[in-house]
N, CA, C and O atoms as a printed pandas DataFrame, in Angstrom:
     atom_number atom_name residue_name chain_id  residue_number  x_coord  y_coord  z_coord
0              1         N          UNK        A               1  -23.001  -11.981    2.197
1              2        CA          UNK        A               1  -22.586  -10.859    3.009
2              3         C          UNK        A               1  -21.079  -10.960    3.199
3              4         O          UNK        A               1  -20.546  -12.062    3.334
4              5         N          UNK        A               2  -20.365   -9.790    3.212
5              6        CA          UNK        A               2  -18.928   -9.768    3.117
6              7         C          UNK        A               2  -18.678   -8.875    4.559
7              8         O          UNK        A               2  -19.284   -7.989    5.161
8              9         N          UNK        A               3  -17.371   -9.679    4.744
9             10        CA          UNK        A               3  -17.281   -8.838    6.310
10            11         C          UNK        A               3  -16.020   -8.338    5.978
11            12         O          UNK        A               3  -15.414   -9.248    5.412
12            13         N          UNK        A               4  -15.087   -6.979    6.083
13            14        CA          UNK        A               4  -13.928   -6.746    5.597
14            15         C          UNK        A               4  -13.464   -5.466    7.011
15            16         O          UNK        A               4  -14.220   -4.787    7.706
16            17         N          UNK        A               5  -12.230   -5.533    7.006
17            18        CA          UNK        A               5  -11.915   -4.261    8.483
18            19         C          UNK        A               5  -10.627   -4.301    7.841
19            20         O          UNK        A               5  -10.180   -5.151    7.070
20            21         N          UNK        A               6  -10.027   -3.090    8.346
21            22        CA          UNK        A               6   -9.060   -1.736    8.214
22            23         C          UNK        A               6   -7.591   -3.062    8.674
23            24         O          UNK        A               6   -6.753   -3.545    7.912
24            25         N          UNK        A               7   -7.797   -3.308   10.234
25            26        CA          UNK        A               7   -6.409   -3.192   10.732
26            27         C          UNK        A               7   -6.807   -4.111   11.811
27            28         O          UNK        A               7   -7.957   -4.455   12.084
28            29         N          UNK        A               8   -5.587   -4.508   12.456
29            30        CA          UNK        A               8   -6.270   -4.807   14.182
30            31         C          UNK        A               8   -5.183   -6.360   14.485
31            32         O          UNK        A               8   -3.973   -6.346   14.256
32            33         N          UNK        A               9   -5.854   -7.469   14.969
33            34        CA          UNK        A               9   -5.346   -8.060   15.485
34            35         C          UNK        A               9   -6.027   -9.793   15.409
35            36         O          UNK        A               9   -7.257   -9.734   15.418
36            37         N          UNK        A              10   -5.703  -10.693   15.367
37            38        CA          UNK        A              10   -6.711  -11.737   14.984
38            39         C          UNK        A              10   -6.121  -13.179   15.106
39            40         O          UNK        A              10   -6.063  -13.832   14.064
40            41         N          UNK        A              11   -5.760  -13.641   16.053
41            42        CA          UNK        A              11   -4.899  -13.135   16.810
42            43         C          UNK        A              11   -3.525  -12.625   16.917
43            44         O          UNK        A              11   -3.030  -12.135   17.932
44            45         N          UNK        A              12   -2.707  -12.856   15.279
45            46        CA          UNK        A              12   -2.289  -12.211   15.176
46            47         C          UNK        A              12   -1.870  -10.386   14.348
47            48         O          UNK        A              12   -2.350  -10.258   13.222
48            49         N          UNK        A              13   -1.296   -9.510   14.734
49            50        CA          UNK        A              13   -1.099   -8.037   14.233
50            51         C          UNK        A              13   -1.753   -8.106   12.638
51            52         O          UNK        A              13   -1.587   -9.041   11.855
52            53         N          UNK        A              14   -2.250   -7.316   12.478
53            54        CA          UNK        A              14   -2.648   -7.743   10.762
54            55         C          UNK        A              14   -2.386   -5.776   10.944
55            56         O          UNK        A              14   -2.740   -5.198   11.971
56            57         N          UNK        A              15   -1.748   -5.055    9.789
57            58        CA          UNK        A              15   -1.277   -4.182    9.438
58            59         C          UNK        A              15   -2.831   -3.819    8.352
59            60         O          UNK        A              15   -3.733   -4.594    8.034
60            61         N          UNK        A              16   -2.603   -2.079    7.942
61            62        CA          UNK        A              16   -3.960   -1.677    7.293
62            63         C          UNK        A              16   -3.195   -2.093    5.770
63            64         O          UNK        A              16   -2.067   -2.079    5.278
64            65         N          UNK        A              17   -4.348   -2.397    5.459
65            66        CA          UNK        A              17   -4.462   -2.513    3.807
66            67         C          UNK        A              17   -3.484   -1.970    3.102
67            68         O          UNK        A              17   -3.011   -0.994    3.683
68            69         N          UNK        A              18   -2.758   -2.320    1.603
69            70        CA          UNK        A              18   -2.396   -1.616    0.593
70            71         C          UNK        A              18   -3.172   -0.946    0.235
71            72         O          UNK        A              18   -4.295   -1.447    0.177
72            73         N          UNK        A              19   -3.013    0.664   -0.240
73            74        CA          UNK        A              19   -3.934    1.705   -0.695
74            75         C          UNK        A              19   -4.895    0.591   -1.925
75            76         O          UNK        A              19   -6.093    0.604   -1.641
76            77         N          UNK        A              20   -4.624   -0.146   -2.938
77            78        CA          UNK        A              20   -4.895   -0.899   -3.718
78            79         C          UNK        A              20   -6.357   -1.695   -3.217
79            80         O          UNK        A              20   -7.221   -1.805   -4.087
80            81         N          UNK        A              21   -6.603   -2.152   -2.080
81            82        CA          UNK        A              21   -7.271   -3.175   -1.555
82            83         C          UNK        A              21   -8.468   -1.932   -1.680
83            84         O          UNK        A              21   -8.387   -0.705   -1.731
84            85         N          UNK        A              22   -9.580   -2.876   -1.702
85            86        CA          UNK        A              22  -11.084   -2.015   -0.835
86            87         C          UNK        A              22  -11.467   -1.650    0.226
87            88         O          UNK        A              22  -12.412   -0.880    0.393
88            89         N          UNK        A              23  -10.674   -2.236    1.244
89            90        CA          UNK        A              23  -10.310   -2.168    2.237
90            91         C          UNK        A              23   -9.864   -0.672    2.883
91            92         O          UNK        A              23  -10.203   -0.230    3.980
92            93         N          UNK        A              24   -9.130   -0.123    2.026
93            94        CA          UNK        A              24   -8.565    1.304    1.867
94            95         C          UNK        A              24   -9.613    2.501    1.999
95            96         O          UNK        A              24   -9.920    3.411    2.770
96            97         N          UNK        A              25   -9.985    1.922    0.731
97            98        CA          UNK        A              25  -11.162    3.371    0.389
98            99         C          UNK        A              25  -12.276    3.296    1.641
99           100         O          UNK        A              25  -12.773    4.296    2.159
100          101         N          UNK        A              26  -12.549    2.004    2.000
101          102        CA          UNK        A              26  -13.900    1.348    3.294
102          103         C          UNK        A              26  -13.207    2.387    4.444
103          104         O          UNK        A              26  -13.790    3.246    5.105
104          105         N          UNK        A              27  -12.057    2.094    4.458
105          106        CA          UNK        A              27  -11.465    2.688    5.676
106          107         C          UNK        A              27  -11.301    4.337    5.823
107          108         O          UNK        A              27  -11.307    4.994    6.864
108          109         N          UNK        A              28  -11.184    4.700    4.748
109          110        CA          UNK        A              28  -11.145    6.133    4.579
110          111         C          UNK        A              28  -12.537    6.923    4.249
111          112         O          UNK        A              28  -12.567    8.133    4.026
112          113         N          UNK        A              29  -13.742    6.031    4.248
113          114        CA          UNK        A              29  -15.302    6.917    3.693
114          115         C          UNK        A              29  -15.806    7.653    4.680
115          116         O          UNK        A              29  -16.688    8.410    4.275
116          117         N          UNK        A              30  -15.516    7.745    6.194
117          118        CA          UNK        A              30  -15.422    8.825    7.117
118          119         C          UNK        A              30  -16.972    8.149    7.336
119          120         O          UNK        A              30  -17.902    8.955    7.310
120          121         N          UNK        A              31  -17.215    7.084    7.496
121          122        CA          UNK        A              31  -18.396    6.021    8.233
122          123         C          UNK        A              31  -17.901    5.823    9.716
123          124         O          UNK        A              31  -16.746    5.999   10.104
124          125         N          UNK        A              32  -18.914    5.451   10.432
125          126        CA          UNK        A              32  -18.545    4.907   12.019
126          127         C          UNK        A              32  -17.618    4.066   11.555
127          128         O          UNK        A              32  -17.532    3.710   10.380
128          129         N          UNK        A              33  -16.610    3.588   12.818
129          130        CA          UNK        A              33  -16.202    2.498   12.596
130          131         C          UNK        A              33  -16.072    1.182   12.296
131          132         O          UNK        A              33  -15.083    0.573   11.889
132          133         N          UNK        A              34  -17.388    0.726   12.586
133          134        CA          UNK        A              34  -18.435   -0.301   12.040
134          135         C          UNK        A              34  -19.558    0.414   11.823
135          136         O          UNK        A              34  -20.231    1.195   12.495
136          137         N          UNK        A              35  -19.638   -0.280   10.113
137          138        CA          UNK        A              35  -21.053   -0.423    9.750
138          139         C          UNK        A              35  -21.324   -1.274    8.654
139          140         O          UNK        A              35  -20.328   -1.694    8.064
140          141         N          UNK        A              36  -22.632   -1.693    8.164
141          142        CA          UNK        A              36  -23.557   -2.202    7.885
142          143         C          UNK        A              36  -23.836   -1.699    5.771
143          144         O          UNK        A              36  -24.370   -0.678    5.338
144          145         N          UNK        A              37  -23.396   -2.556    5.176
145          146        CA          UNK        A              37  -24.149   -1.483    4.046
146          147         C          UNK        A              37  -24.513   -2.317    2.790
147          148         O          UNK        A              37  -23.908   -3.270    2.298
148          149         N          UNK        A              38  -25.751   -1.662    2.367
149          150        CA          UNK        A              38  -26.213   -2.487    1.770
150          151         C          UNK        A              38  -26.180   -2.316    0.256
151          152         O          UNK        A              38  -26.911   -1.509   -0.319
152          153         N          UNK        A              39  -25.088   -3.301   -0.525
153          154        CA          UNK        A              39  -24.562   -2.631   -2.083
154          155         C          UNK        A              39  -25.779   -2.753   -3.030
155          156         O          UNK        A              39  -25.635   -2.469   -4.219
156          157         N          UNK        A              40  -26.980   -3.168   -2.543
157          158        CA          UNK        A              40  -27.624   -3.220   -3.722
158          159         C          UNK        A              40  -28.941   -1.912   -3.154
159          160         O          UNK        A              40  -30.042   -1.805   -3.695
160          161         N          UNK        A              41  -28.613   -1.325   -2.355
161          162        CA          UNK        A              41  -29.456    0.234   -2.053
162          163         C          UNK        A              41  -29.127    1.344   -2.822
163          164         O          UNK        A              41  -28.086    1.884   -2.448
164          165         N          UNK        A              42  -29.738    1.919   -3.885
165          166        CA          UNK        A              42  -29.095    3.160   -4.561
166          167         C          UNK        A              42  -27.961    4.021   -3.661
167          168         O          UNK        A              42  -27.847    4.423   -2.503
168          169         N          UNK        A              43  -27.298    4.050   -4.744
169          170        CA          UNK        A              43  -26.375    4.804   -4.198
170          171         C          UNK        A              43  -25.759    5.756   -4.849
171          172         O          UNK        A              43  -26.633    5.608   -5.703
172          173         N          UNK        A              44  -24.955    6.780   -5.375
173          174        CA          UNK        A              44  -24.432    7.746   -6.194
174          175         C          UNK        A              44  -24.050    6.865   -7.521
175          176         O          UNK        A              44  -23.865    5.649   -7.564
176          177         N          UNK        A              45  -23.981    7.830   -8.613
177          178        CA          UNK        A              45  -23.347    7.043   -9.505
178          179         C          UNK        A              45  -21.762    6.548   -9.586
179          180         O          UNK        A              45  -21.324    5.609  -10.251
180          181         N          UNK        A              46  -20.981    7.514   -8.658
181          182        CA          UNK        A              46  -19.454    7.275   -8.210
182          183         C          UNK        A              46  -19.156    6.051   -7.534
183          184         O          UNK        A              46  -18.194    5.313   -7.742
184          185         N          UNK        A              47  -20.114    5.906   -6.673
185          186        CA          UNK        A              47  -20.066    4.658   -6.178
186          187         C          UNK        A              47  -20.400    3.438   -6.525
187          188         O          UNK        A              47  -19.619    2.499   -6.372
188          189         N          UNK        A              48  -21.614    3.299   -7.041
189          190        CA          UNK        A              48  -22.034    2.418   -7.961
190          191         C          UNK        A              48  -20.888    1.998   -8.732
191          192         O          UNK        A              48  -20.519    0.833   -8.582
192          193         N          UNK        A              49  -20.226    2.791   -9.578
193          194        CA          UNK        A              49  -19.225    2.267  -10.989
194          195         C          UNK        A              49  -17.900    2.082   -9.910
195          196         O          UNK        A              49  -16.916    1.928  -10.634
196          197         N          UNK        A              50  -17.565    2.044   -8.759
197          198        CA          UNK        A              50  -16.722    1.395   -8.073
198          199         C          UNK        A              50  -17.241    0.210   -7.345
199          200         O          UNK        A              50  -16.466   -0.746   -7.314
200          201         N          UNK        A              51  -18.058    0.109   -6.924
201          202        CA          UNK        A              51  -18.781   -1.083   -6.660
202          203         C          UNK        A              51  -18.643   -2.309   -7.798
203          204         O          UNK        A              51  -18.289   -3.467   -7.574
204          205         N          UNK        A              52  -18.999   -1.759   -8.992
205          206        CA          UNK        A              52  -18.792   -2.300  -10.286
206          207         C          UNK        A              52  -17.609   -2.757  -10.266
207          208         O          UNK        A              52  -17.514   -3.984  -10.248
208          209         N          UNK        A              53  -16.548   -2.072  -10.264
209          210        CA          UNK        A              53  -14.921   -2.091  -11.043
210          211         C          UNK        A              53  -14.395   -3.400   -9.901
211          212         O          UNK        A              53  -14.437   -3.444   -8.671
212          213         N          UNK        A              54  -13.908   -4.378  -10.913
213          214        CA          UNK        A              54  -12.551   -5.139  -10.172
214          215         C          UNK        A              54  -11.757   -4.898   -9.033
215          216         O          UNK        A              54  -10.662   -4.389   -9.274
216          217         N          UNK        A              55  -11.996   -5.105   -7.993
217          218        CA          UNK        A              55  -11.379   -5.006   -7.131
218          219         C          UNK        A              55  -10.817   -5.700   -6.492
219          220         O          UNK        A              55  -11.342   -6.805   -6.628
220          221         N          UNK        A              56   -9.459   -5.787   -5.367
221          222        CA          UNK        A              56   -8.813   -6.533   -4.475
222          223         C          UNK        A              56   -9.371   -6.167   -3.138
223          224         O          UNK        A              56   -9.679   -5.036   -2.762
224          225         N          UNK        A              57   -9.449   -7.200   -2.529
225          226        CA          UNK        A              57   -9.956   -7.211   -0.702
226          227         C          UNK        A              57   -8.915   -8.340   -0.515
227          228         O          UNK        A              57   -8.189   -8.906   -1.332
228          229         N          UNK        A              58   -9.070   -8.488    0.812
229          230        CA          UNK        A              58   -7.704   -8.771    1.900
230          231         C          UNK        A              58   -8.540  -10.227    2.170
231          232         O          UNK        A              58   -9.754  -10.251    1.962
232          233         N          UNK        A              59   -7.898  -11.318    2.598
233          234        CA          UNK        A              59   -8.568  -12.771    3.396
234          235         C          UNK        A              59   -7.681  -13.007    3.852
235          236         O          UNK        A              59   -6.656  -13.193    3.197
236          237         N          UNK        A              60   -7.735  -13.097    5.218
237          238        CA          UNK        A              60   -6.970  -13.029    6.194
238          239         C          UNK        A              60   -8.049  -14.572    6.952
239          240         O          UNK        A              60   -9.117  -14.571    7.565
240          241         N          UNK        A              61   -7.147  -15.674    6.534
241          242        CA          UNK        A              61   -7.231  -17.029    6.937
242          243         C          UNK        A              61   -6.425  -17.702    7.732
243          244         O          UNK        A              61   -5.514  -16.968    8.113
244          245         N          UNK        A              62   -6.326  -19.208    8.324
245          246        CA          UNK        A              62   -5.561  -19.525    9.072
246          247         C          UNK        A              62   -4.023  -19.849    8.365
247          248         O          UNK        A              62   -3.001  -19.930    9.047
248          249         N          UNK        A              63   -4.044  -19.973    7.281
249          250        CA          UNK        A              63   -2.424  -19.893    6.984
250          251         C          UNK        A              63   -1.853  -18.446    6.716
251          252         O          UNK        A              63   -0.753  -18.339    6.172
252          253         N          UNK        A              64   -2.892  -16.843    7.245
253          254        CA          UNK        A              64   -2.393  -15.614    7.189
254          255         C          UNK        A              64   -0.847  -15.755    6.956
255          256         O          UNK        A              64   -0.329  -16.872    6.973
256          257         N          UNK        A              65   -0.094  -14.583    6.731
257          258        CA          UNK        A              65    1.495  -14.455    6.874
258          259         C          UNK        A              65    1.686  -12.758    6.910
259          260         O          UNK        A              65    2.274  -12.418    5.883
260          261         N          UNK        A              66    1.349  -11.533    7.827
261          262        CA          UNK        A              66    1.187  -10.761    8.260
262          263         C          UNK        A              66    2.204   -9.761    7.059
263          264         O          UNK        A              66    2.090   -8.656    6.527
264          265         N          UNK        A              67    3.452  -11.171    7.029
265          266        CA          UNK        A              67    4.663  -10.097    6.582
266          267         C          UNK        A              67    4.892  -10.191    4.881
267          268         O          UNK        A              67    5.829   -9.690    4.259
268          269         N          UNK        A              68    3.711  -11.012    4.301
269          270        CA          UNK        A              68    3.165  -10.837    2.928
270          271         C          UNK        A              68    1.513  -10.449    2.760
271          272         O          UNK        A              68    0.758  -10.956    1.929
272          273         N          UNK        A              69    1.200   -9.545    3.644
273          274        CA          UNK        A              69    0.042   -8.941    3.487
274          275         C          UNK        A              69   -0.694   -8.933    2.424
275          276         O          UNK        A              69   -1.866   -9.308    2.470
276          277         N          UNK        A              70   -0.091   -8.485    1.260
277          278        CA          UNK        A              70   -1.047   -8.551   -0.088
278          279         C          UNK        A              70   -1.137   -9.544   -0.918
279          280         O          UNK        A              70   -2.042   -9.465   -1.750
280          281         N          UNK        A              71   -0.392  -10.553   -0.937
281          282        CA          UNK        A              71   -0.852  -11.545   -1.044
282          283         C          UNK        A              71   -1.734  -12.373   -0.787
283          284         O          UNK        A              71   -1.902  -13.320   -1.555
284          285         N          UNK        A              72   -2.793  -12.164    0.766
285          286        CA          UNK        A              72   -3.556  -13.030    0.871
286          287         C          UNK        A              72   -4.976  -12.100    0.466
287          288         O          UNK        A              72   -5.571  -11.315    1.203
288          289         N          UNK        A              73   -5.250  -12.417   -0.750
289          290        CA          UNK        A              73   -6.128  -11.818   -1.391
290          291         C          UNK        A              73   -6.882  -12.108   -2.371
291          292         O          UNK        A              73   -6.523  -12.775   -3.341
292          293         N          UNK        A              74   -8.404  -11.450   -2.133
293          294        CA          UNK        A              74   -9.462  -12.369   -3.420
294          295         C          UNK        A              74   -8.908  -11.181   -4.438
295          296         O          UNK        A              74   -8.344  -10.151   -4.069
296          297         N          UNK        A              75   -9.177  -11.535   -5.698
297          298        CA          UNK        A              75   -9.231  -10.789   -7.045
298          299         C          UNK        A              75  -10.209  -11.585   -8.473
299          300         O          UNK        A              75  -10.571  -12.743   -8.683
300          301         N          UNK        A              76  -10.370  -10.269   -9.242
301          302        CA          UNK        A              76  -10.980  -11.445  -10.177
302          303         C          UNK        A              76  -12.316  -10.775  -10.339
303          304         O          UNK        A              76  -12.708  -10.932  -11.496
304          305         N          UNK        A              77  -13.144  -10.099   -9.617
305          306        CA          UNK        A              77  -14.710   -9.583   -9.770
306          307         C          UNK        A              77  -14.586   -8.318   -8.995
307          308         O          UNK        A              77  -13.534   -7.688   -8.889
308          309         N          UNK        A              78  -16.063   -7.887   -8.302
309          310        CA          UNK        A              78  -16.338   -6.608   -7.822
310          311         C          UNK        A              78  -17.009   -6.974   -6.706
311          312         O          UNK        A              78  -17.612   -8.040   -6.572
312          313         N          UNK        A              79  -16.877   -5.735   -5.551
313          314        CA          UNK        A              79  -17.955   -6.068   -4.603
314          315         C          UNK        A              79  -19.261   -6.424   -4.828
315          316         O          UNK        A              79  -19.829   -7.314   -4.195
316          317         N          UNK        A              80  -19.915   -5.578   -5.960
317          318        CA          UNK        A              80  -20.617   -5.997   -6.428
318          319         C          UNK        A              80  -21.546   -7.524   -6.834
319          320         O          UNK        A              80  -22.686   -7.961   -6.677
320          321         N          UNK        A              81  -20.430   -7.898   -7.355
321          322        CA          UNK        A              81  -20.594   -9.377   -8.140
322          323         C          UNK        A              81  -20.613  -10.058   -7.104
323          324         O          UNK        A              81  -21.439  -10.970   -7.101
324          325         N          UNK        A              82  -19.569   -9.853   -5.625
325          326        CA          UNK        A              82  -19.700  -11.036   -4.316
326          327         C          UNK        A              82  -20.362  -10.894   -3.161
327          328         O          UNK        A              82  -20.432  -11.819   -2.352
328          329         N          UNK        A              83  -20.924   -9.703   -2.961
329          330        CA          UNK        A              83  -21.538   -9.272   -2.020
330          331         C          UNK        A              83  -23.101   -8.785   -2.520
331          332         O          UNK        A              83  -23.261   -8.236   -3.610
332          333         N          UNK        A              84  -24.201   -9.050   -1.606
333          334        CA          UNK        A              84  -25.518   -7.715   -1.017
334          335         C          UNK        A              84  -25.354   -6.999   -0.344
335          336         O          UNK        A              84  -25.889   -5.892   -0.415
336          337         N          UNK        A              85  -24.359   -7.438    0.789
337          338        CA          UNK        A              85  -24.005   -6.391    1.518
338          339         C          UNK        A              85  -22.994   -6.523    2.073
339          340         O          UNK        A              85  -22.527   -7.660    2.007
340          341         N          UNK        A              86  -22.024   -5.263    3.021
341          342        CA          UNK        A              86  -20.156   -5.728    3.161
342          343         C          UNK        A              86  -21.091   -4.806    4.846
343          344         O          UNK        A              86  -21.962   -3.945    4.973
344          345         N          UNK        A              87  -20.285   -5.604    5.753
345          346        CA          UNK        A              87  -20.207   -5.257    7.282
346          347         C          UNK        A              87  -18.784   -4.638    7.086
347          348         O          UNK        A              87  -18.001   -5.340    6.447
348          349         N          UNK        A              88  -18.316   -3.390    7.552
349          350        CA          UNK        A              88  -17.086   -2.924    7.136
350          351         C          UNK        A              88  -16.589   -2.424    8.785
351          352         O          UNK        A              88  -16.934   -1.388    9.353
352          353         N          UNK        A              89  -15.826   -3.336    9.234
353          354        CA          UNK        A              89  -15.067   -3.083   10.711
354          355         C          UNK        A              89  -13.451   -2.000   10.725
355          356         O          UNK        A              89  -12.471   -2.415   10.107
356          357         N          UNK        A              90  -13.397   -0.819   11.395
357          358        CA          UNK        A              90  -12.400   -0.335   11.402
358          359         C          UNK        A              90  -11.104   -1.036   12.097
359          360         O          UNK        A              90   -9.969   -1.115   11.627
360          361         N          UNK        A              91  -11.594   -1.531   13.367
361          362        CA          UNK        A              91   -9.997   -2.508   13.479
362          363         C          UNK        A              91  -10.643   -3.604   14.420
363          364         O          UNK        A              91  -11.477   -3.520   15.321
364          365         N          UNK        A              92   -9.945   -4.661   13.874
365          366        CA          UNK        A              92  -10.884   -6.256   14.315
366          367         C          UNK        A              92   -9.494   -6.474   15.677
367          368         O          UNK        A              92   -8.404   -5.943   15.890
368          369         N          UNK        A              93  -10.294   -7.513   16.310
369          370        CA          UNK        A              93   -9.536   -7.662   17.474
370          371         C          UNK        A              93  -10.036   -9.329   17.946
371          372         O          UNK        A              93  -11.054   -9.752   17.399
372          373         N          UNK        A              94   -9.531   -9.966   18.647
373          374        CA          UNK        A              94   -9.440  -11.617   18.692
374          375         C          UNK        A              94  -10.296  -11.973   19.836
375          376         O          UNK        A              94  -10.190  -11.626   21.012
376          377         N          UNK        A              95  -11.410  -12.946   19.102
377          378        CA          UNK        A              95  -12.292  -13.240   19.377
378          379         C          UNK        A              95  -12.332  -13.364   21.418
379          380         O          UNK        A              95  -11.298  -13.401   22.085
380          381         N          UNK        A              96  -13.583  -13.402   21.952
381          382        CA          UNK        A              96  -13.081  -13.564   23.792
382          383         C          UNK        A              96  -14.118  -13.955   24.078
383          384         O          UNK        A              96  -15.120  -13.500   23.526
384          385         N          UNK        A              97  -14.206  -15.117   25.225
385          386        CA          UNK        A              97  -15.311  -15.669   25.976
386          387         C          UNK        A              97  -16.207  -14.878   26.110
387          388         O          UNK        A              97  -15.647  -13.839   26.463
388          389         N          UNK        A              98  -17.231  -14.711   26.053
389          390        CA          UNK        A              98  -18.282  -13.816   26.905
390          391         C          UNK        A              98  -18.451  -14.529   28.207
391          392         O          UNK        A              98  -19.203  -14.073   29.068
């Protein structure tokens, strides 16, 4: 399961995606702001063959660097190939006691 979001804060500012990232298109599919989805549920054929295609997503780890954003990034396969399913958050925010 892949967890990926738009924008937000963690704890530190993390800026939205390069149009380039998956991140982009997740952010722009006019879905709630969080949701849930499951890549191996039929889906259109448009989507499917992007699901397919090579893509860049964002990893935003503890050596982050906010002000080389695209750099911290998987490449190399497809959602497809790394995920069953992607939890897709519109803007993440830093973790808090309950």
């Amino acid at each position: 399961m892949g967890l990926t979001f738009h924008h937000g804060s963690a704890p530190m500012a993390i800026p939205a995606p390069p149009e380039e990232f998956a991140e982009a298109t997740l952010g722009r599919s006019g879905l709630p702001d969080a949701y849930l989805w499951n890549l191996r549920a039929p889906n259109p054929a448009a989507v499917r063959q992007w699901l397919a295609a090579p893509v860049r997503t964002r990893l935003v780890g503890p050596r982050y660097d906010a002000r080389d954003d695209a750099a911290h990034h998987l490449s190399g396969g497809s959602l497809a190939d790394w995920f069953d399913a992607l939890v897709h958050v519109r803007t993440v925010s830093s973790a808090r006691f309950l």
